[in-house]
mmCIF file of the N, C-alpha and C atoms, coordinates in Angstrom:
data_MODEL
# 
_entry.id   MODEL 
# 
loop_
_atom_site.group_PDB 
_atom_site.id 
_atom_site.type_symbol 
_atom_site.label_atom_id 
_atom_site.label_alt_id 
_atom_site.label_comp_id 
_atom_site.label_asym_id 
_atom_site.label_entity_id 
_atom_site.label_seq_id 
_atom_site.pdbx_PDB_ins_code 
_atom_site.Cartn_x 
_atom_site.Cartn_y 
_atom_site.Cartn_z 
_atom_site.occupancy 
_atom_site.B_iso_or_equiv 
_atom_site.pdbx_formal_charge 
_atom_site.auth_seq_id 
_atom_site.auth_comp_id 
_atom_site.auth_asym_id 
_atom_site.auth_atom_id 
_atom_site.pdbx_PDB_model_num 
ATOM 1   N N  . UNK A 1 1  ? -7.785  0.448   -7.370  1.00 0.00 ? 1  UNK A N  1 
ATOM 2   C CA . UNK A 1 1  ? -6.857  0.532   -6.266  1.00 0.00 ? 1  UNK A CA 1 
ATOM 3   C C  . UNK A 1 1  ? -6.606  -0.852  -5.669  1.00 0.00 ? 1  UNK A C  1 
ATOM 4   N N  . UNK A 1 2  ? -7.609  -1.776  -5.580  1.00 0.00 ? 2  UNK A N  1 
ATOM 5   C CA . UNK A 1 2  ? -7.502  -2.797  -4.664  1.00 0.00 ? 2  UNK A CA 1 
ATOM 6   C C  . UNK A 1 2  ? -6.657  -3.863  -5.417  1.00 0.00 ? 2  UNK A C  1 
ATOM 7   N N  . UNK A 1 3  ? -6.718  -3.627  -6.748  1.00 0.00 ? 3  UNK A N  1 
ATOM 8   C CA . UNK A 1 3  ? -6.119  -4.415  -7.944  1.00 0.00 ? 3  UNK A CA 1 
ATOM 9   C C  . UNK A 1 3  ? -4.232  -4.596  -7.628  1.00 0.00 ? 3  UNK A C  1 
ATOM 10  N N  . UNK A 1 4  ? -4.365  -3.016  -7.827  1.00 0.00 ? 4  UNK A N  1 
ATOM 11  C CA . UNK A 1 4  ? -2.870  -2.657  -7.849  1.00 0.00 ? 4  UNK A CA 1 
ATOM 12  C C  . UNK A 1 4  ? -2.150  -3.230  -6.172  1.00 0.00 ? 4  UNK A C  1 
ATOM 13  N N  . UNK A 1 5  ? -2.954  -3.134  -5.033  1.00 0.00 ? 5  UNK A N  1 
ATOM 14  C CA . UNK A 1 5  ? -2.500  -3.872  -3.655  1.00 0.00 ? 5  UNK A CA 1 
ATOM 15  C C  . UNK A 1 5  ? -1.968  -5.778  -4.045  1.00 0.00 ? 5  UNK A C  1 
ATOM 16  N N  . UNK A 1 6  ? -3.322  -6.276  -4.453  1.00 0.00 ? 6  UNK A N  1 
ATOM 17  C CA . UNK A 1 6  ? -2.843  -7.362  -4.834  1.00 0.00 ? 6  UNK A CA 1 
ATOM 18  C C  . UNK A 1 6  ? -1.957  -7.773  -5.541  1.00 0.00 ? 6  UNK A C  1 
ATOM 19  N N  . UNK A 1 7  ? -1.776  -7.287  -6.673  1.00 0.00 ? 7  UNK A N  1 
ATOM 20  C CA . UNK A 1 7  ? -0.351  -7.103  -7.814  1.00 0.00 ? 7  UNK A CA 1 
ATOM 21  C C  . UNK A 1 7  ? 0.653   -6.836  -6.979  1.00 0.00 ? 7  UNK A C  1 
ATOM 22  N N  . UNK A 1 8  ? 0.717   -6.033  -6.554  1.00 0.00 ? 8  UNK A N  1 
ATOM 23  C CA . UNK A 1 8  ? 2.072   -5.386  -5.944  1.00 0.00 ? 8  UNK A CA 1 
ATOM 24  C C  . UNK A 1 8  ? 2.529   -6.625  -4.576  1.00 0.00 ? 8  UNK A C  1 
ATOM 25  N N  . UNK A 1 9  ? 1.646   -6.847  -4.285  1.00 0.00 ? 9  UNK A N  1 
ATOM 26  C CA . UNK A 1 9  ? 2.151   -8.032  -3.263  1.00 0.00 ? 9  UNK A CA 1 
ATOM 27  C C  . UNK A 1 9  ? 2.742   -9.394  -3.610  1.00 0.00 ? 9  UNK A C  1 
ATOM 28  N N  . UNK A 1 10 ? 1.929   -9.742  -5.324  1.00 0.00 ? 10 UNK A N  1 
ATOM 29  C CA . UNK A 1 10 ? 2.125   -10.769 -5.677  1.00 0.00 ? 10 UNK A CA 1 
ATOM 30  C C  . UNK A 1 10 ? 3.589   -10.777 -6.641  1.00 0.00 ? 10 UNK A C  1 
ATOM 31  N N  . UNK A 1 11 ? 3.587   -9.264  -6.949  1.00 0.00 ? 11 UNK A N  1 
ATOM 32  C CA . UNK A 1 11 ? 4.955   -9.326  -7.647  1.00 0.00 ? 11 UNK A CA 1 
ATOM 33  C C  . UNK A 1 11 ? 5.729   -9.363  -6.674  1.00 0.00 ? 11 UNK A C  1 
ATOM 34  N N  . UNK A 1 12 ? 6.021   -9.493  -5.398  1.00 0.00 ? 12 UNK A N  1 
ATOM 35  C CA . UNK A 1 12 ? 6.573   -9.139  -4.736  1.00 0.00 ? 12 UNK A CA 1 
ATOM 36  C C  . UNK A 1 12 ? 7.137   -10.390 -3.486  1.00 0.00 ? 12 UNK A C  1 
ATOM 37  N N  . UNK A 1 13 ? 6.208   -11.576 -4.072  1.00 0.00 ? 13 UNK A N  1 
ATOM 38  C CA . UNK A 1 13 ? 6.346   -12.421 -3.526  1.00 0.00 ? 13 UNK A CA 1 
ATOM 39  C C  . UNK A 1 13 ? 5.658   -12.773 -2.012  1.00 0.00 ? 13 UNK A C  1 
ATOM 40  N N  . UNK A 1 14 ? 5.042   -12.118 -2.040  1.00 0.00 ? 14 UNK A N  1 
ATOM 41  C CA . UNK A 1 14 ? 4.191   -12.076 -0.220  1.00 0.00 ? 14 UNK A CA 1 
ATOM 42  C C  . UNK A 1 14 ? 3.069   -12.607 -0.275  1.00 0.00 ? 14 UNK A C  1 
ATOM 43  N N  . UNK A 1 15 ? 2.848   -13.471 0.639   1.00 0.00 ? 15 UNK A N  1 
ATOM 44  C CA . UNK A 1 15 ? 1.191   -13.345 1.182   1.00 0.00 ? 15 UNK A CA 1 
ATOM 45  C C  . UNK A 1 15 ? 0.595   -12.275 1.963   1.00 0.00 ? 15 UNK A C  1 
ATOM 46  N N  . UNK A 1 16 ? -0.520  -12.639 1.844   1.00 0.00 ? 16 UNK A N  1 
ATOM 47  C CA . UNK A 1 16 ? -1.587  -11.448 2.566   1.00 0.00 ? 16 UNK A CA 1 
ATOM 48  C C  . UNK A 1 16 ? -0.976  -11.302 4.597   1.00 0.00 ? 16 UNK A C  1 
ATOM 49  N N  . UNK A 1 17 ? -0.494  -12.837 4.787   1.00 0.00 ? 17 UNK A N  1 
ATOM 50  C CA . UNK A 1 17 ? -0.206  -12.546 6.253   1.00 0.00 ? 17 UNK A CA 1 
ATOM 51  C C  . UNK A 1 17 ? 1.063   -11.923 6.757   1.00 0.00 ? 17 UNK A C  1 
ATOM 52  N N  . UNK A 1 18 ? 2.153   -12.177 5.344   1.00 0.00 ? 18 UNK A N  1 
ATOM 53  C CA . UNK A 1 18 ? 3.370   -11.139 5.976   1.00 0.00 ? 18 UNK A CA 1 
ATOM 54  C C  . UNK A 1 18 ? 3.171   -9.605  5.882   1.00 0.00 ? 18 UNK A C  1 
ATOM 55  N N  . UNK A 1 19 ? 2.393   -9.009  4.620   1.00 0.00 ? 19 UNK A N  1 
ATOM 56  C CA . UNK A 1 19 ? 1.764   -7.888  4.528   1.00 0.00 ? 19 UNK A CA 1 
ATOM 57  C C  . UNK A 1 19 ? 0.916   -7.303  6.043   1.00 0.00 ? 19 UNK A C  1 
ATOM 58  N N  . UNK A 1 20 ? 0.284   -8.492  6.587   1.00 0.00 ? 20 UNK A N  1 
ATOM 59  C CA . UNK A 1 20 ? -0.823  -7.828  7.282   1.00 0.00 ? 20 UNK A CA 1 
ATOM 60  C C  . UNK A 1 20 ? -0.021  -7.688  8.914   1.00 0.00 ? 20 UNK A C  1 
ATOM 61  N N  . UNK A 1 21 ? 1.548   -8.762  9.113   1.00 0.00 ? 21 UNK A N  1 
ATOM 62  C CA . UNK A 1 21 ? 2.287   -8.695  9.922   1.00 0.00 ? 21 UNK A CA 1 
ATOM 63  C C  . UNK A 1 21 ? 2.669   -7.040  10.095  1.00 0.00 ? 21 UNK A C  1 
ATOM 64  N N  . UNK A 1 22 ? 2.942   -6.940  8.960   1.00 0.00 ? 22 UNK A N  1 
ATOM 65  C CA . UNK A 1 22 ? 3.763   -5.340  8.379   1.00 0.00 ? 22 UNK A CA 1 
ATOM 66  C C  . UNK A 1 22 ? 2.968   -4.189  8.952   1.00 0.00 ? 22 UNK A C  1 
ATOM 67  N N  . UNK A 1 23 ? 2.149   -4.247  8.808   1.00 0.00 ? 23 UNK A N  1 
ATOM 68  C CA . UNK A 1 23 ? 0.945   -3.491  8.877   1.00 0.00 ? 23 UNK A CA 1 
ATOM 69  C C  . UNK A 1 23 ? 0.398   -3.821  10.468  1.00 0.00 ? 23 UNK A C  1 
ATOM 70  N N  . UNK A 1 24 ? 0.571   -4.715  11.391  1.00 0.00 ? 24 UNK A N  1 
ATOM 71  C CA . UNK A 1 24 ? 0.369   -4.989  12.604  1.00 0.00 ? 24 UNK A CA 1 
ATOM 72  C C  . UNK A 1 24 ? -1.241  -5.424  12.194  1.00 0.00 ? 24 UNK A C  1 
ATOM 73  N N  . UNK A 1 25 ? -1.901  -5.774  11.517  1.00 0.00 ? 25 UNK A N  1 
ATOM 74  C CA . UNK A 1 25 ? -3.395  -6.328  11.178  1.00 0.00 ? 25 UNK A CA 1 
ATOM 75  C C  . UNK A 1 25 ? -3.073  -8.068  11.060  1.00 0.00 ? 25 UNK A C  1 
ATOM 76  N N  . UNK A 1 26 ? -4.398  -8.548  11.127  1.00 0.00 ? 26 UNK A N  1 
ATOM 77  C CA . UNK A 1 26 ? -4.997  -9.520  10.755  1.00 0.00 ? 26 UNK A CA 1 
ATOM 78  C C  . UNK A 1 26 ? -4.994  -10.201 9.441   1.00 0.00 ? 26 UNK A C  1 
ATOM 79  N N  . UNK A 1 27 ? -4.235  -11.141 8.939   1.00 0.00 ? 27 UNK A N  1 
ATOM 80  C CA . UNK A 1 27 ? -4.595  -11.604 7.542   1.00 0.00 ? 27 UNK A CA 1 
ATOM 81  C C  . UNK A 1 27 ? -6.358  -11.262 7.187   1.00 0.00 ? 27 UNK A C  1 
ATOM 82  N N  . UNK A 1 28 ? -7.197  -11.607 7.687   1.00 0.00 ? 28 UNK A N  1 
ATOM 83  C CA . UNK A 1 28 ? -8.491  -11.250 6.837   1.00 0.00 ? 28 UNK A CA 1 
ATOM 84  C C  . UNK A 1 28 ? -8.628  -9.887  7.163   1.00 0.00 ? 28 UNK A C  1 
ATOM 85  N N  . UNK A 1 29 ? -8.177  -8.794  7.951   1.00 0.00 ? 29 UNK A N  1 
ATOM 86  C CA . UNK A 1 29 ? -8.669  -7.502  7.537   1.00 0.00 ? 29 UNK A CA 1 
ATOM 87  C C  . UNK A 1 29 ? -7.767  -6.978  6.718   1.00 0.00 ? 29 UNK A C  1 
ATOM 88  N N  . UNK A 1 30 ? -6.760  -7.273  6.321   1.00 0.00 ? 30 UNK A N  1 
ATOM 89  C CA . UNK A 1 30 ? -5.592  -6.937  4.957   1.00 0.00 ? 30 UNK A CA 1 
ATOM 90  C C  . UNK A 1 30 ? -5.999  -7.885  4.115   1.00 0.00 ? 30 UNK A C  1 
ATOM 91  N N  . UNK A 1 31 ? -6.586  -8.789  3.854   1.00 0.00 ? 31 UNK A N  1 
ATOM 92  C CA . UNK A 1 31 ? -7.909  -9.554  2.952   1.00 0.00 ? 31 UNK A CA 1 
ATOM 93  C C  . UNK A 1 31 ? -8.791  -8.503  2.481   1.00 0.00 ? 31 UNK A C  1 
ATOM 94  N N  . UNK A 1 32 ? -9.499  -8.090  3.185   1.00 0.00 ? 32 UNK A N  1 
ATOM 95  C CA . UNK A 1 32 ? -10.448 -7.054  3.009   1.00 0.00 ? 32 UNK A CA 1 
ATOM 96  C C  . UNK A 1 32 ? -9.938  -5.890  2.213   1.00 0.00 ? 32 UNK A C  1 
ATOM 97  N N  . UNK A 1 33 ? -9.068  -5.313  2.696   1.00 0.00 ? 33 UNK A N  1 
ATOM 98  C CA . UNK A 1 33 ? -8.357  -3.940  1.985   1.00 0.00 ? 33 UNK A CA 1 
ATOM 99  C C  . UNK A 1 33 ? -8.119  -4.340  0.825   1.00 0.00 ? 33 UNK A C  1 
ATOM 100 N N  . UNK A 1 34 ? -7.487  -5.541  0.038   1.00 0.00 ? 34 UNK A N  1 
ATOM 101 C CA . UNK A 1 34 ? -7.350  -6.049  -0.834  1.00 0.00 ? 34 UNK A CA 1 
ATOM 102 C C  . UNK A 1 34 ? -8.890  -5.996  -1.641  1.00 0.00 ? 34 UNK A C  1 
ATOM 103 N N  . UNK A 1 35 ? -9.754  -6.678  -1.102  1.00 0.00 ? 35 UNK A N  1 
ATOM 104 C CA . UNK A 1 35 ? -11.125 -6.801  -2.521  1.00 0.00 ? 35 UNK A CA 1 
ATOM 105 C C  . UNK A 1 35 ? -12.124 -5.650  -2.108  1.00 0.00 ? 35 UNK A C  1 
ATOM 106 N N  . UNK A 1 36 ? -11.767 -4.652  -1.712  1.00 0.00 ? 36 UNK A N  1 
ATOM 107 C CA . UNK A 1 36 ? -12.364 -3.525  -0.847  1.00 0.00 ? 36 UNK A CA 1 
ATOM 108 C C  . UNK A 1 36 ? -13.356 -3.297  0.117   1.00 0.00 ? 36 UNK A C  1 
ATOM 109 N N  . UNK A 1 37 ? -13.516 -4.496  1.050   1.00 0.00 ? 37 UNK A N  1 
ATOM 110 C CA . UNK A 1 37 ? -14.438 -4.703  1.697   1.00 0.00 ? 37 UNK A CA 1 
ATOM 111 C C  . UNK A 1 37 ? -14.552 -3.696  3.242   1.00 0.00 ? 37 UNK A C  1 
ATOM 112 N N  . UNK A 1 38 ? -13.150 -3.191  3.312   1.00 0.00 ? 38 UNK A N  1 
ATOM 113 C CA . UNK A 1 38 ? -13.187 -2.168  4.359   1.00 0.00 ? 38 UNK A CA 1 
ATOM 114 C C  . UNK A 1 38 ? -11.714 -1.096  3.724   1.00 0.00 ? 38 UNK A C  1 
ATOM 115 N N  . UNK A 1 39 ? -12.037 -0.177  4.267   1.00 0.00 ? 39 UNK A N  1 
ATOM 116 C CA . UNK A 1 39 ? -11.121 1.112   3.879   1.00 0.00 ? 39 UNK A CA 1 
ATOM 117 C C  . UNK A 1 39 ? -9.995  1.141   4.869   1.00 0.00 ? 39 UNK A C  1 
ATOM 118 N N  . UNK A 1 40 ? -8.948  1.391   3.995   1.00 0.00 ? 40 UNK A N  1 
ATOM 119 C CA . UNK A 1 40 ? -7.614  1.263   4.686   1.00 0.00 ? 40 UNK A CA 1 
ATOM 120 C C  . UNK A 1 40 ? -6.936  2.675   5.246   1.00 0.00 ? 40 UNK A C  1 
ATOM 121 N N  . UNK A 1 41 ? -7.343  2.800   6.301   1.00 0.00 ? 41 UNK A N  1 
ATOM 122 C CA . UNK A 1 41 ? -6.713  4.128   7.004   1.00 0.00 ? 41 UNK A CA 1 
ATOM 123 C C  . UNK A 1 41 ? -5.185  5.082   6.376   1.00 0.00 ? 41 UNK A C  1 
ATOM 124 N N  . UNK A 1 42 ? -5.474  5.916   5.956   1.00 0.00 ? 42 UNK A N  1 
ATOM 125 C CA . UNK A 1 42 ? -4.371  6.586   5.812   1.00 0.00 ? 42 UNK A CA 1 
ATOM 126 C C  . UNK A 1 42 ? -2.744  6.474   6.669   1.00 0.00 ? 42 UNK A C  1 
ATOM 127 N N  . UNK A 1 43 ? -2.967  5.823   7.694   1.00 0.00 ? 43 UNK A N  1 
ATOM 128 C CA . UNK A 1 43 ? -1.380  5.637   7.811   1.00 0.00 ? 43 UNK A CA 1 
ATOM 129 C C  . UNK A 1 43 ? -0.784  4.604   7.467   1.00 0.00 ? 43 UNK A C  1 
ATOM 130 N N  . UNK A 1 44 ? -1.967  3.569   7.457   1.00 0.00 ? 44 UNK A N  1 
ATOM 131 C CA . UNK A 1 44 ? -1.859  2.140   6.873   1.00 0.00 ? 44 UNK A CA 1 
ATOM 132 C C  . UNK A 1 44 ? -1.216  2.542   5.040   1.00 0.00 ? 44 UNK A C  1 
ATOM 133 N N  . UNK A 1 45 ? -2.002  3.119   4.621   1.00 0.00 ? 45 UNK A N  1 
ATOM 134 C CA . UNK A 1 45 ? -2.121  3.450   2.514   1.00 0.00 ? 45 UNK A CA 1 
ATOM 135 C C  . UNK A 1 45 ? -0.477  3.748   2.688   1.00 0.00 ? 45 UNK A C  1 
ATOM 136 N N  . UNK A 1 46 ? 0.089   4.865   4.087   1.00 0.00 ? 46 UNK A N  1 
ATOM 137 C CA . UNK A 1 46 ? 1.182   5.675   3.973   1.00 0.00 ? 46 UNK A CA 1 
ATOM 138 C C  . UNK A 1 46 ? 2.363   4.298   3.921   1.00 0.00 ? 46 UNK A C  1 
ATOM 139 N N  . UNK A 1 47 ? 2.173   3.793   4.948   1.00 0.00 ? 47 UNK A N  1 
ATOM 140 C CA . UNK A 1 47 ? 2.951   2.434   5.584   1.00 0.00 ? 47 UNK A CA 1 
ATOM 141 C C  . UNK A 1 47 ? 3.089   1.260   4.097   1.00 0.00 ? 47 UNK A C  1 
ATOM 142 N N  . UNK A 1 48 ? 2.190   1.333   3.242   1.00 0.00 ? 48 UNK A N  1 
ATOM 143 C CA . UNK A 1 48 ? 1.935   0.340   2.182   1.00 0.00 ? 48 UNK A CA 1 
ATOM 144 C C  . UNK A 1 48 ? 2.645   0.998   1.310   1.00 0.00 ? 48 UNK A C  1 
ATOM 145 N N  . UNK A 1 49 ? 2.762   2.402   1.064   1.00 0.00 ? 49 UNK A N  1 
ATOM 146 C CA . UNK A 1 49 ? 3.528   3.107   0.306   1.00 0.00 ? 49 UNK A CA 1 
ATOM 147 C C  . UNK A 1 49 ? 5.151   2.727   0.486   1.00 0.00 ? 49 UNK A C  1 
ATOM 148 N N  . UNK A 1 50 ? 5.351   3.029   1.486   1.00 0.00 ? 50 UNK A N  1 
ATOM 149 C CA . UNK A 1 50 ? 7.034   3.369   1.718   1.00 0.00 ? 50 UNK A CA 1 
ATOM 150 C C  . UNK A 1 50 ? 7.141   1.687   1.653   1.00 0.00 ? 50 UNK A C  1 
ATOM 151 N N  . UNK A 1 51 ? 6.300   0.486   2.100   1.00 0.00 ? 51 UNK A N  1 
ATOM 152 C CA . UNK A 1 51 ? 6.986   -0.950  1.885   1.00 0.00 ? 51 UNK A CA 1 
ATOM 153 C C  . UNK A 1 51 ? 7.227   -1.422  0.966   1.00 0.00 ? 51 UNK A C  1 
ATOM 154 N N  . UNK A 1 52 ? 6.413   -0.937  -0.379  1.00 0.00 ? 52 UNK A N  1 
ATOM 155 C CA . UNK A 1 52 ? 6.477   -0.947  -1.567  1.00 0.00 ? 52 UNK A CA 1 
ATOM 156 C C  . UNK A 1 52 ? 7.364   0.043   -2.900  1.00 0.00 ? 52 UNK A C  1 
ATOM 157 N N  . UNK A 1 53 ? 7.487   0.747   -2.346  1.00 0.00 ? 53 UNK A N  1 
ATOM 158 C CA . UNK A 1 53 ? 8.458   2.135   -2.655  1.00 0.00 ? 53 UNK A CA 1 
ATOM 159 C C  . UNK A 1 53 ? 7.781   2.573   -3.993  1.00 0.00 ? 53 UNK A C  1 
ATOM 160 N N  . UNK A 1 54 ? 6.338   2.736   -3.626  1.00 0.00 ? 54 UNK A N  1 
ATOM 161 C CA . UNK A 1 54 ? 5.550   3.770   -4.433  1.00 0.00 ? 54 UNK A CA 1 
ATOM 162 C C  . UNK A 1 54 ? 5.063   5.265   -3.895  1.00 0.00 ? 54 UNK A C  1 
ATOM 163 N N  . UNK A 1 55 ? 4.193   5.569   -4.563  1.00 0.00 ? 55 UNK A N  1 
ATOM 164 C CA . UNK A 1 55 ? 3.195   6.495   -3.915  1.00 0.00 ? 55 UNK A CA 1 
ATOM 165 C C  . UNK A 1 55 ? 1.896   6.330   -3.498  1.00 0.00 ? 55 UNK A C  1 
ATOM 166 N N  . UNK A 1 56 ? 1.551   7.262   -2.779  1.00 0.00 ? 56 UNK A N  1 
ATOM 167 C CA . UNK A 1 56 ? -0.195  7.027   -2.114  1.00 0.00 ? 56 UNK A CA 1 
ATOM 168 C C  . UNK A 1 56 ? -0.842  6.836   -4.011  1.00 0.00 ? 56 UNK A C  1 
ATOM 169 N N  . UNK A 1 57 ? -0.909  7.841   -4.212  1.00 0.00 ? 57 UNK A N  1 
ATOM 170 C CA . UNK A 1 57 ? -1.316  8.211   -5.606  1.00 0.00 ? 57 UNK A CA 1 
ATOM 171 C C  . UNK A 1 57 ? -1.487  7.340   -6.719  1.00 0.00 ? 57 UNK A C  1 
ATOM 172 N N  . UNK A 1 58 ? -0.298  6.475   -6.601  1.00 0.00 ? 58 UNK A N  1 
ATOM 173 C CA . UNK A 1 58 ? -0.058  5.164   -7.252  1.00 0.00 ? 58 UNK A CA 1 
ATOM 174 C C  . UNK A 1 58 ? -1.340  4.301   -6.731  1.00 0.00 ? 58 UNK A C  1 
ATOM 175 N N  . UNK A 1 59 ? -1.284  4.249   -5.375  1.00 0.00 ? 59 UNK A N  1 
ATOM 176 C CA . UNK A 1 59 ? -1.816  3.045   -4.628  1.00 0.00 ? 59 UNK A CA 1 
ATOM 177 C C  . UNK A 1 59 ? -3.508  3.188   -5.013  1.00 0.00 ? 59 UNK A C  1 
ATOM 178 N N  . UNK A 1 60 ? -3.711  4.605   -4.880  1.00 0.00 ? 60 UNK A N  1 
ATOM 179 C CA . UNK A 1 60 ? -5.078  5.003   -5.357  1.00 0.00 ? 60 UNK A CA 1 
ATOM 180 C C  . UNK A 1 60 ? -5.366  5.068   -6.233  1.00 0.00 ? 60 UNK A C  1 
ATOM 181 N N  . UNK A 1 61 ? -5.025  4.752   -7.545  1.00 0.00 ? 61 UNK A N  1 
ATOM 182 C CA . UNK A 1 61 ? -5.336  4.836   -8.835  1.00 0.00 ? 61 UNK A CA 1 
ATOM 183 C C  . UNK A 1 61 ? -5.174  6.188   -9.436  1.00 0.00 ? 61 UNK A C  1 
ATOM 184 N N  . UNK A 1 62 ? -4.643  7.016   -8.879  1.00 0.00 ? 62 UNK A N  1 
ATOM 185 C CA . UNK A 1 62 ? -4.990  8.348   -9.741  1.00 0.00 ? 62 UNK A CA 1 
ATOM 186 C C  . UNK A 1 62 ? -3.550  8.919   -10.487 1.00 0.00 ? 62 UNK A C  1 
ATOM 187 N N  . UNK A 1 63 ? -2.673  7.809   -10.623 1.00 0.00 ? 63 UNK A N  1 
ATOM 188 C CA . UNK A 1 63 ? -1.641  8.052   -11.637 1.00 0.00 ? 63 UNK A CA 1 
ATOM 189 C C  . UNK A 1 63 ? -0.946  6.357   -11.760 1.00 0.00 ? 63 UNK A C  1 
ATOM 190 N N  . UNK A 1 64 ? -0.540  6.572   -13.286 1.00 0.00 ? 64 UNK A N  1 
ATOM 191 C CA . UNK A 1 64 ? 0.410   5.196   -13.263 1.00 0.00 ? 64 UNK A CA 1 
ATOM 192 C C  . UNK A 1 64 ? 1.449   5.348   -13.020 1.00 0.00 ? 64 UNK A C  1 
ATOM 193 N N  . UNK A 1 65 ? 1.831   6.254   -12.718 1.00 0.00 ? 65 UNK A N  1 
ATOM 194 C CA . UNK A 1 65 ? 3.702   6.525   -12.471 1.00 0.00 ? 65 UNK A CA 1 
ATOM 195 C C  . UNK A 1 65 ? 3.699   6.111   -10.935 1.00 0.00 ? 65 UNK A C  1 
ATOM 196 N N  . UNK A 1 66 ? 4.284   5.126   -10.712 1.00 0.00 ? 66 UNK A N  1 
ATOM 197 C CA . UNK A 1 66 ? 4.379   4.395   -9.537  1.00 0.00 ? 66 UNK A CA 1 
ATOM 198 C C  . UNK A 1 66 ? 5.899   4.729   -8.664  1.00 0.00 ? 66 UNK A C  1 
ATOM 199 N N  . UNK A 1 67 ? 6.582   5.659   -9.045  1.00 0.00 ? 67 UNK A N  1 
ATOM 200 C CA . UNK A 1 67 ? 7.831   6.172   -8.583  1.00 0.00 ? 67 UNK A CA 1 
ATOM 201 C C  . UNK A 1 67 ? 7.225   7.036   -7.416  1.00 0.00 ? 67 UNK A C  1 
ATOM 202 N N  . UNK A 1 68 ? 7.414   6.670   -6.294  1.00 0.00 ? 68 UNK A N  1 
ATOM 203 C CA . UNK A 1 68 ? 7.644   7.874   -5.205  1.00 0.00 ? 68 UNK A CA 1 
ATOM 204 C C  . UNK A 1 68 ? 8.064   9.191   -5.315  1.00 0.00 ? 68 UNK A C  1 
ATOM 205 N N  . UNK A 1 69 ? 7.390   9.582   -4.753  1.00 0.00 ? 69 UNK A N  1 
ATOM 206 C CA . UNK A 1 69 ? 7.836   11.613  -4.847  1.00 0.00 ? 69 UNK A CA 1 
ATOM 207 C C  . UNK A 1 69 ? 8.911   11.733  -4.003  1.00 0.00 ? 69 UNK A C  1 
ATOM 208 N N  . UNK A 1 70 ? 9.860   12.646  -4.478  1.00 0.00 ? 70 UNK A N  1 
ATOM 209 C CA . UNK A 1 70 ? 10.859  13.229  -3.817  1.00 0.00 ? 70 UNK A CA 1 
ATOM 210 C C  . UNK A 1 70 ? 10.586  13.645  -1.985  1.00 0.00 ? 70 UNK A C  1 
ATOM 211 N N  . UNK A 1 71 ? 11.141  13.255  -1.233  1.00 0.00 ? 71 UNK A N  1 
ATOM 212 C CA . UNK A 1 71 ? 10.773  13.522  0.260   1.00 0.00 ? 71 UNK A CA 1 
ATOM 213 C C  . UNK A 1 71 ? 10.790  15.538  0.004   1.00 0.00 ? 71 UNK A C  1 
ATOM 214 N N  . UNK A 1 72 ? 9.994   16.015  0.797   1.00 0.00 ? 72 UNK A N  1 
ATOM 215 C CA . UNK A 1 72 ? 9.906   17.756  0.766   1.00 0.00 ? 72 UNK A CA 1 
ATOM 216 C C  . UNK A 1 72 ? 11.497  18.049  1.214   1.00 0.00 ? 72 UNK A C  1 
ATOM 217 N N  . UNK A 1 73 ? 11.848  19.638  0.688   1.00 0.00 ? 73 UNK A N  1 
ATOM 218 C CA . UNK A 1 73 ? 13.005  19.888  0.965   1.00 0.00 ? 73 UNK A CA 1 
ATOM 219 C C  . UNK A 1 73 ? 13.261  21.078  2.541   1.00 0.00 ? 73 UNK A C  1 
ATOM 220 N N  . UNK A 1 74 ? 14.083  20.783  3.368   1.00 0.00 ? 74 UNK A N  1 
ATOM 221 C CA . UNK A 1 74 ? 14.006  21.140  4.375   1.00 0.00 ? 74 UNK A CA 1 
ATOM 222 C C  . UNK A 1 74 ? 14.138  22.667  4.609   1.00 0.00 ? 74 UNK A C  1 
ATOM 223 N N  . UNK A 1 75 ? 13.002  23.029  5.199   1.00 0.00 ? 75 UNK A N  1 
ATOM 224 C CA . UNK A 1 75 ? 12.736  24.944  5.407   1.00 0.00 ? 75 UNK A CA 1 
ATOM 225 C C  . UNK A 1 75 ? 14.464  25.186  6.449   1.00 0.00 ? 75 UNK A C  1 
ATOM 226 N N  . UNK A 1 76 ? 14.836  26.349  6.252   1.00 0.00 ? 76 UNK A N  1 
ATOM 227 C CA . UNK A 1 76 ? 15.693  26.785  7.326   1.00 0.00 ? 76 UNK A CA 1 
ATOM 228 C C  . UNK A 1 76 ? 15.459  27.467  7.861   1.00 0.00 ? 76 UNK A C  1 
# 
């Protein structure tokens, strides 16, 4: 997981401090999330998702298909 954060930032052209701007954090605690030294809160993973236009799922390692899921379709 922490692999794919760094990649994705670096393809992406960013440092760790515009990321951690994004995120309202600290360059060294978005340091950290990066080599896994502290766990990145779920709204943070959510927030890293949509800046990147992946999925949580992606971000966590538990698929390579890095395409975002369809937003849910609205109940009437």
């Amino acid at each position: 997981m922490f692999r794919r954060l760094r990649d994705l930032r670096e393809d992406n052209d960013l440092t760790q401090r515009v990321v951690a701007e994004y995120l309202q954090c600290t360059q060294v605690c978005y340091s950290y999330y990066e080599i896994g030294k502290r766990d990145i809160p779920v709204a943070d993973m959510v927030k890293l998702a949509k800046f990147y236009n992946v999925s949580v799922d992606y971000l966590l390692g538990l698929t390579d298909e890095s395409t975002p899921y369809p937003p849910p379709k609205k109940r009437i």
